[in-house]
DSSP file (Angstrom, degrees, kcal/mol; ACC not computed):
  #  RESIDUE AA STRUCTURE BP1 BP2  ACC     N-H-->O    O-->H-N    N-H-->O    O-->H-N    TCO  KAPPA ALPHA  PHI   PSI    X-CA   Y-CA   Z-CA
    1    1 A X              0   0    0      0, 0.0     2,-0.3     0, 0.0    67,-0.0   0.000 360.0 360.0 360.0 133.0    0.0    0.0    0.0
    2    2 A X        -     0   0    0      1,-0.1     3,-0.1     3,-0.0     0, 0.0  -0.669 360.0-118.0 -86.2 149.0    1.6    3.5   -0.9
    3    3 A X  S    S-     0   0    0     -2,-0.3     2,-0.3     1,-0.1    -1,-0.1   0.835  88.3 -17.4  -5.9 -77.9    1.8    6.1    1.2
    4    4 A X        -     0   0    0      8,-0.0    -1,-0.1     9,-0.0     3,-0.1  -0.904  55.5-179.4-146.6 159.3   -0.3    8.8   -0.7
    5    5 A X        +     0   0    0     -2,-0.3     2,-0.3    -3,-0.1     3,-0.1  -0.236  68.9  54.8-150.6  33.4   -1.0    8.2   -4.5
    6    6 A X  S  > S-     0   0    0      1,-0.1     4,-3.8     0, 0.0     5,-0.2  -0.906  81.2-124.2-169.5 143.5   -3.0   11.5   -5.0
    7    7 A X  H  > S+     0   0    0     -2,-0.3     4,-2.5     1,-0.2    -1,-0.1   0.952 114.1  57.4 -57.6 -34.4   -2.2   15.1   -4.3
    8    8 A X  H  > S+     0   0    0      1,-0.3     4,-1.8     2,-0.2    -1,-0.2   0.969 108.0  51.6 -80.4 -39.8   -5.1   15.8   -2.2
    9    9 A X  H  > S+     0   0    0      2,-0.2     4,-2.1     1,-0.2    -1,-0.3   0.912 114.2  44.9 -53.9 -36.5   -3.5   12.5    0.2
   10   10 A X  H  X S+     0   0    0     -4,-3.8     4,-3.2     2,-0.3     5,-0.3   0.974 110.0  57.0 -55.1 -57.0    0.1   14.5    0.1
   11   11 A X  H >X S+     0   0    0     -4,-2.5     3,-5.3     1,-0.3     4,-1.2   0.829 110.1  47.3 -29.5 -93.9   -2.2   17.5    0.9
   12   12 A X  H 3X S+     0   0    0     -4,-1.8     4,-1.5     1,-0.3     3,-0.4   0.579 109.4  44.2 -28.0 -67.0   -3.2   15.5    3.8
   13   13 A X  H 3< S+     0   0    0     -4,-2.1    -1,-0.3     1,-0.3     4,-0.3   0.484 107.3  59.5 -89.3   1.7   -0.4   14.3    5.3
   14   14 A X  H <X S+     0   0    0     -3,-5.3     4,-1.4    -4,-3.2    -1,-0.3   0.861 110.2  42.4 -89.2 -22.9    1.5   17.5    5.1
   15   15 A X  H  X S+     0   0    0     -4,-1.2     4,-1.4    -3,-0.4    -2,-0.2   0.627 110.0  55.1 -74.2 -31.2   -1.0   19.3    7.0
   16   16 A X  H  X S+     0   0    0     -4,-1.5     4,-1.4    -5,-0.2    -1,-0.2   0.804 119.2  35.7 -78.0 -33.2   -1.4   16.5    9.5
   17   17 A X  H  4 S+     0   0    0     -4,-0.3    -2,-0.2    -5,-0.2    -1,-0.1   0.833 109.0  63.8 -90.3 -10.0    2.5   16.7   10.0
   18   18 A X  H >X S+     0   0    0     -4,-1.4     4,-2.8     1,-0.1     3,-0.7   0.978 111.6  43.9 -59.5 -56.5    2.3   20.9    9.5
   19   19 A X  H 3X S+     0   0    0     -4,-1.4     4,-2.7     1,-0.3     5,-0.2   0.845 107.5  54.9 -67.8 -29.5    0.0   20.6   13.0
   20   20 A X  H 3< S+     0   0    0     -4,-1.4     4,-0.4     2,-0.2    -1,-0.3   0.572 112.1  40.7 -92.4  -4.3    2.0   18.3   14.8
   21   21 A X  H <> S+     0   0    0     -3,-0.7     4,-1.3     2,-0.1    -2,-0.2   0.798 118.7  49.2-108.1 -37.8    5.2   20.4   14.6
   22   22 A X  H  X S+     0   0    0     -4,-2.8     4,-2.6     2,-0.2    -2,-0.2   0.826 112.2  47.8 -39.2 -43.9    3.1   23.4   15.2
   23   23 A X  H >X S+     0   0    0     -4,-2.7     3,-1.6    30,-0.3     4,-1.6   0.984 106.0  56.7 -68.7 -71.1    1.6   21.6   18.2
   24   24 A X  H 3> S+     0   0    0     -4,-0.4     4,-1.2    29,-0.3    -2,-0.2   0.571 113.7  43.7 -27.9 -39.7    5.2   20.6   19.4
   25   25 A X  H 3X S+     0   0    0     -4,-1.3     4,-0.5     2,-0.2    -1,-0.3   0.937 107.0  55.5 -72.6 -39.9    5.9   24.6   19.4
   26   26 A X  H XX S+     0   0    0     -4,-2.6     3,-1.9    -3,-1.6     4,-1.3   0.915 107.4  54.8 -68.4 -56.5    2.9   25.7   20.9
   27   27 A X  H 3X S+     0   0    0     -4,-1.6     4,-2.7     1,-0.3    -1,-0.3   0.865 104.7  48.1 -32.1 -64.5    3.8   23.4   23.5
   28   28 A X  H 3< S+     0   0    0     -4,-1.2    -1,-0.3    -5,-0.2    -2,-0.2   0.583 108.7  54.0 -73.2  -7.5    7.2   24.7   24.3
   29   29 A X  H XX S+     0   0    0     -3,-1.9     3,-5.2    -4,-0.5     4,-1.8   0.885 107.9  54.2 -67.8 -73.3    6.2   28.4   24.5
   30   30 A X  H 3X S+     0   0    0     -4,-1.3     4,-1.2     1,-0.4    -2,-0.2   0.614 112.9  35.5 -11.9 -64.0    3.8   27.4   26.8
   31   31 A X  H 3X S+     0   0    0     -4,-2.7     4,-0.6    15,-0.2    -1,-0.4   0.212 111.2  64.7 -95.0  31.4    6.0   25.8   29.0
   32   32 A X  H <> S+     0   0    0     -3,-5.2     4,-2.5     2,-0.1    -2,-0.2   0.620 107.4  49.0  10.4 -64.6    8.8   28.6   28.2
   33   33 A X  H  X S+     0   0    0     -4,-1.8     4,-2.0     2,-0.2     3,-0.5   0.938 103.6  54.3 -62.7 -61.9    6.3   30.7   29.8
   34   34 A X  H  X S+     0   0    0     -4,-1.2     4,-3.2     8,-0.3     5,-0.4   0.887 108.2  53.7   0.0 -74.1    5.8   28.4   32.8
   35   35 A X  H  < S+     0   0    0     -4,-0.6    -2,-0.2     2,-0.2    -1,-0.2   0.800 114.4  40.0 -43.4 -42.7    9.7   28.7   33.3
   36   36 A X  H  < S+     0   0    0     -4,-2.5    -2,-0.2    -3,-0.5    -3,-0.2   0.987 125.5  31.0 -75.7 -74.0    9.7   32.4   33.3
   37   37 A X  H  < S-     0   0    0     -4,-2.0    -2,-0.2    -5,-0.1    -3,-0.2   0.695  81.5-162.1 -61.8 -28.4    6.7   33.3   35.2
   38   38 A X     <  +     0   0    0     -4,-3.2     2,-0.3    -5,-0.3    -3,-0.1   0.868  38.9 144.2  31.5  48.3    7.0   30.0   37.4
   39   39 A X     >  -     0   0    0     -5,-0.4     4,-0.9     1,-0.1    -1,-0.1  -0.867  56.4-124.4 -85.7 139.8    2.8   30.5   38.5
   40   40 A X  H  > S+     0   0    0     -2,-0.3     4,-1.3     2,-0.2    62,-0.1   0.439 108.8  51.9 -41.2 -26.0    0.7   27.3   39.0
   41   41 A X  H  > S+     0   0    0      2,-0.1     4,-4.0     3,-0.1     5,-0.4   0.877 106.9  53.5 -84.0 -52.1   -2.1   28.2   36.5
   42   42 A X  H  > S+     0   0    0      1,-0.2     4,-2.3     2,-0.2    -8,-0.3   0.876 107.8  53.8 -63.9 -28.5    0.6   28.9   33.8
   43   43 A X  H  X S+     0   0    0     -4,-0.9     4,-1.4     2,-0.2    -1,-0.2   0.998 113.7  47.9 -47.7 -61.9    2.0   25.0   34.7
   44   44 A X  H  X S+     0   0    0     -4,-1.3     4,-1.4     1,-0.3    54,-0.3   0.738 111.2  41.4 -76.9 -14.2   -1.5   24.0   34.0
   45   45 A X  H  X S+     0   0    0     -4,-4.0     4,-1.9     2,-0.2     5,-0.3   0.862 112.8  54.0-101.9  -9.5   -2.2   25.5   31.0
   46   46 A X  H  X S+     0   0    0     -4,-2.3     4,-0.8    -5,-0.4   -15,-0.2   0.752 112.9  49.1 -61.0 -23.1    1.5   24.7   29.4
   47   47 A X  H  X S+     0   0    0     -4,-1.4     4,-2.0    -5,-0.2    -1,-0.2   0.857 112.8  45.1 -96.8 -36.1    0.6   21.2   30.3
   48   48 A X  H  X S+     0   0    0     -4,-1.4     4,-3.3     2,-0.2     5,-0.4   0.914 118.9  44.7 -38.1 -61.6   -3.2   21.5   28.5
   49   49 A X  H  X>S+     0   0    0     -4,-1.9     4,-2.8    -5,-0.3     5,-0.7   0.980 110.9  48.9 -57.2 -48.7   -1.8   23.1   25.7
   50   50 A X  I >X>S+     0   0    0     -4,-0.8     3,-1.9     1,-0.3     4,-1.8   0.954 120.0  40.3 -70.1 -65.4    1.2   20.8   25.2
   51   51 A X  I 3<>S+     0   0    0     -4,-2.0     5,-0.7     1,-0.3    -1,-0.3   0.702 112.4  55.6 -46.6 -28.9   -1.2   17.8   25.5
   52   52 A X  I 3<5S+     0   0    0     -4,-3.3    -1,-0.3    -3,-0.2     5,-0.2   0.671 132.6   8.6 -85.5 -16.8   -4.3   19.5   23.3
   53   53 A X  I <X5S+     0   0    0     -4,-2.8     4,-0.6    -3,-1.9   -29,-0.3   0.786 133.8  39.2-137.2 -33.6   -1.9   20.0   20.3
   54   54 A X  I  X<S+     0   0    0     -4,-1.8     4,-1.0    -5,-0.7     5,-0.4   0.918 128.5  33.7 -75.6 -70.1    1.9   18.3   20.7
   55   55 A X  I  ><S+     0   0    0     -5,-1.3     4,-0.7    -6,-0.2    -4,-0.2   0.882 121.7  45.3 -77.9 -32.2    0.6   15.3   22.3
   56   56 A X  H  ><S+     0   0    0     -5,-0.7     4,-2.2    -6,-0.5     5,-0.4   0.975 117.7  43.0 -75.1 -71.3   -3.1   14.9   20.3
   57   57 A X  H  X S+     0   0    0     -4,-0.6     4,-1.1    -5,-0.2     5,-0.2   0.684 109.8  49.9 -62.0  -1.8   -1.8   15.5   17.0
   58   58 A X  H >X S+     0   0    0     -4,-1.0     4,-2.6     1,-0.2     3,-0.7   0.882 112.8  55.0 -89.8 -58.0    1.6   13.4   16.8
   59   59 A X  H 3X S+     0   0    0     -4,-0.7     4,-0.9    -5,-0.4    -2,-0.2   0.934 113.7  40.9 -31.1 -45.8   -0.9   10.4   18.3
   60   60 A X  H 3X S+     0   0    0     -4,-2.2     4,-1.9     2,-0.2    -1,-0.3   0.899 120.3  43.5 -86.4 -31.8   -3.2   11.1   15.2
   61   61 A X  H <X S+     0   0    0     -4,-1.1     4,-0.7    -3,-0.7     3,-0.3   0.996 115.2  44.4 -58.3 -68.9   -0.3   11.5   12.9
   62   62 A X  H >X S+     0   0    0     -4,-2.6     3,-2.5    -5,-0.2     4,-1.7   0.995 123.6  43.1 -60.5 -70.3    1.9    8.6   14.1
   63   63 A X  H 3X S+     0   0    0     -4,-0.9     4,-0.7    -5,-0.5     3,-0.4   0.585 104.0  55.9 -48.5 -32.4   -1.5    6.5   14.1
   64   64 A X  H 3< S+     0   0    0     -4,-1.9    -1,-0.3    -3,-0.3    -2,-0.2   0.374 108.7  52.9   3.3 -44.7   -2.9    7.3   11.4
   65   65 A X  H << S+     0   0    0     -3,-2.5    -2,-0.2    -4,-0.7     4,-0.2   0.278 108.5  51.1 -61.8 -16.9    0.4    6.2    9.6
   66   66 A X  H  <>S+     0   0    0     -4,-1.7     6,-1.4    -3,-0.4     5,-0.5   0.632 108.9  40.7 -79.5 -30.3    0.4    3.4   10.9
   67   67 A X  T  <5S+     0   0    0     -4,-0.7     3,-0.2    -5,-0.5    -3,-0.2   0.406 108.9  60.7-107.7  -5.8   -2.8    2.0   10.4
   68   68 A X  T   5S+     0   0    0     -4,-0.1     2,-0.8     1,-0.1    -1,-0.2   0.638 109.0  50.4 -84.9 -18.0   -2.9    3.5    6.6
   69   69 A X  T   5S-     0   0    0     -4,-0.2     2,-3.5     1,-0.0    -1,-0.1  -0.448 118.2-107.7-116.5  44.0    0.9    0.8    6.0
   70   70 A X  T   5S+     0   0    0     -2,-0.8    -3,-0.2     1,-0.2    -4,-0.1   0.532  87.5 127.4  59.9 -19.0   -0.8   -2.2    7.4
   71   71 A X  S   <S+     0   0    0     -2,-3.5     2,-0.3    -5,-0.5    -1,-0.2   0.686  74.1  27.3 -38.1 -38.2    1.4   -1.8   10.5
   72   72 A X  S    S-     0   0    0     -6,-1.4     2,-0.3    -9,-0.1     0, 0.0  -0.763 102.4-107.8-129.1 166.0   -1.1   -1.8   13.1
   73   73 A X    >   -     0   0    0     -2,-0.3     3,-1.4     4,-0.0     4,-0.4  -0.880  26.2-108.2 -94.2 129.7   -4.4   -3.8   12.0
   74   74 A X  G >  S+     0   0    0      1,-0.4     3,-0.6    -2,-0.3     4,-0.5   0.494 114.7  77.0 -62.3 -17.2   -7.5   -2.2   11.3
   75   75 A X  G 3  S+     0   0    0      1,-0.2    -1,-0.4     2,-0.1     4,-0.3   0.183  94.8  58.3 -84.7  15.9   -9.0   -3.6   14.9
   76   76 A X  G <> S+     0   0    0     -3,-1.4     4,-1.3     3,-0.1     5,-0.2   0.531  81.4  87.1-106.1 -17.2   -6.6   -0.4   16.4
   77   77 A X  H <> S+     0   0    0     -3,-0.6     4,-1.5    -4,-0.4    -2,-0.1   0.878  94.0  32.4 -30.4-102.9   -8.4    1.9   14.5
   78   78 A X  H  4 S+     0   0    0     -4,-0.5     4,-0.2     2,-0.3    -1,-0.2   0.569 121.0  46.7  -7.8 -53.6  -11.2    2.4   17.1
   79   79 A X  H >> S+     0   0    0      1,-0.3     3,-2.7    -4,-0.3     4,-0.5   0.981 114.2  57.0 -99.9 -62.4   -9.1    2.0   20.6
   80   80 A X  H >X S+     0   0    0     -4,-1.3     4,-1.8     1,-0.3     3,-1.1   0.693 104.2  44.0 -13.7 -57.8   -6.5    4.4   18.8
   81   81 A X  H 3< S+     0   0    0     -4,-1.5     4,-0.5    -5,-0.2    -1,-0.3   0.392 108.7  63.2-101.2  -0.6   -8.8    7.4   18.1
   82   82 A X  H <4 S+     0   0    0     -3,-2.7    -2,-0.2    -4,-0.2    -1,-0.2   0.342 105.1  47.6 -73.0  -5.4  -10.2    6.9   21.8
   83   83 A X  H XX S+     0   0    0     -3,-1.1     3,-1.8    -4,-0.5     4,-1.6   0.759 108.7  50.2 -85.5 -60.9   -6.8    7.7   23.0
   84   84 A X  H 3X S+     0   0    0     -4,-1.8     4,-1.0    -5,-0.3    -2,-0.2   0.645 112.3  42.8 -58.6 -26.1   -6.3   10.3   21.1
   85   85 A X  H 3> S+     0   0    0     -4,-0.5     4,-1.5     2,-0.2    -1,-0.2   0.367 108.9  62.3-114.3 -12.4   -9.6   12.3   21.9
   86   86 A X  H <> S+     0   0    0     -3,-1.8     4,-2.3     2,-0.1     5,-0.5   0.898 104.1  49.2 -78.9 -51.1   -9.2   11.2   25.8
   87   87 A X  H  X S+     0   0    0     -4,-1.6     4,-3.1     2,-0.2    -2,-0.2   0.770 103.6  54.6  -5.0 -71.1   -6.1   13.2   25.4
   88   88 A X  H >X S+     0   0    0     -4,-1.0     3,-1.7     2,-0.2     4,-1.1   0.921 114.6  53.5 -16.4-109.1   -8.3   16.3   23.7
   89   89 A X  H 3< S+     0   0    0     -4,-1.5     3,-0.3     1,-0.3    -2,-0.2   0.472 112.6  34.3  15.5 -80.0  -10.2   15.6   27.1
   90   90 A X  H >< S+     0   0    0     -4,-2.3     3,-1.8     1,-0.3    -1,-0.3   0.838 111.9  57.0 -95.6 -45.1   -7.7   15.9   29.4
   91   91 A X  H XX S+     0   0    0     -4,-3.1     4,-2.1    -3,-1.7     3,-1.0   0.864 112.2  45.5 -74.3 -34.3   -5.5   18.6   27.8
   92   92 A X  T 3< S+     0   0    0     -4,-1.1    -1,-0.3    -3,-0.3    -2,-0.2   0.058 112.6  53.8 -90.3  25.2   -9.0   21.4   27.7
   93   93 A X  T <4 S+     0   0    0     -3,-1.8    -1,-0.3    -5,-0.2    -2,-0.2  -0.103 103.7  48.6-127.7  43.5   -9.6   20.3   31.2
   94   94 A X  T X> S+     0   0    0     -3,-1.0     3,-3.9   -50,-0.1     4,-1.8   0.408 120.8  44.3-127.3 -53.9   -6.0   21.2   32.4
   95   95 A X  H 3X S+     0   0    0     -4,-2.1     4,-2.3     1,-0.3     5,-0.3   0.867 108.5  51.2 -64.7 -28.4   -6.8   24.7   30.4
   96   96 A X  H 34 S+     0   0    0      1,-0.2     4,-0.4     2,-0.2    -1,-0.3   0.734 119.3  40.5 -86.9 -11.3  -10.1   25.1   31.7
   97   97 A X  H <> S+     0   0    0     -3,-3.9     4,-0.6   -53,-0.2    -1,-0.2   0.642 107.7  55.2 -97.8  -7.8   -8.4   24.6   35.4
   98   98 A X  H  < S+     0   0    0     -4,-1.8     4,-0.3   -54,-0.3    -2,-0.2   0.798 115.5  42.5 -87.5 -18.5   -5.3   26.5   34.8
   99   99 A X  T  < S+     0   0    0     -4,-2.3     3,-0.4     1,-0.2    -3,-0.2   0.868 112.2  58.0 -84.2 -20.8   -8.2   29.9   33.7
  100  100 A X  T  4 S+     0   0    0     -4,-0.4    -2,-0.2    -5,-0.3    -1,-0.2   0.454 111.9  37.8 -90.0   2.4  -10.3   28.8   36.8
  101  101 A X  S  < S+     0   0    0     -4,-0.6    -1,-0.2   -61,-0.0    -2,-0.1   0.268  76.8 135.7-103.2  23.0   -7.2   29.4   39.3
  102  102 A X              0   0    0     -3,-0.4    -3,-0.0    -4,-0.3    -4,-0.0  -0.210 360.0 360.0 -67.9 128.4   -6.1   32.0   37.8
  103  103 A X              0   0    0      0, 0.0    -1,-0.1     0, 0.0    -3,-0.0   0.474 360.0 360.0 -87.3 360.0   -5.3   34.6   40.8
């Protein structure tokens, strides 16, 4: 099975890997910002962030790539995109606590 055999699939998988290096920055400001400021709300929303965009899209990427090259089996599909979207989860409820202790 090839990779991508149509622009619009190249399309696709530059943009999934454009967000997951994007996510991966957004991340490291974040906690940049953390470092500097050292506050407890800024911990929790560097840690939101880095998980809502660093850690969700490289999960979707890498899986996603895997499971289009036959690597993983189509039965990972499912448990696979249930990871990824507790992630989602978890990363907007570290933002939504680091703006609700906000001092």
């Amino acid at each position: 099975m090839a990779l991508a055999s149509s622009p619009i699939q190249w399309a696709i998988i530059v943009f999934a890997f454009g967000s997951t290096v994007v996510g991966v920055y957004i991340g490291y400001q974040a906690y940049r910002g953390y470092r500097r400021h050292q506050s407890r709300s800024m911990q929790y929303l560097s840690i939101g962030l880095f998980l809502l965009t660093a850690v969700t899209y490289s999960a979707a990427f890498v899986g996603s790539l895997l499971l289009r090259q036959g690597i993983l089996p189509g039965t990972f599909q499912e448990p696979w995109r249930l990871t990824v979207q507790i992630s989602q989860f978890v990363g907007l409820g570290f933002i939504a606590y680091s703006l609700y202790s906000r001092s």
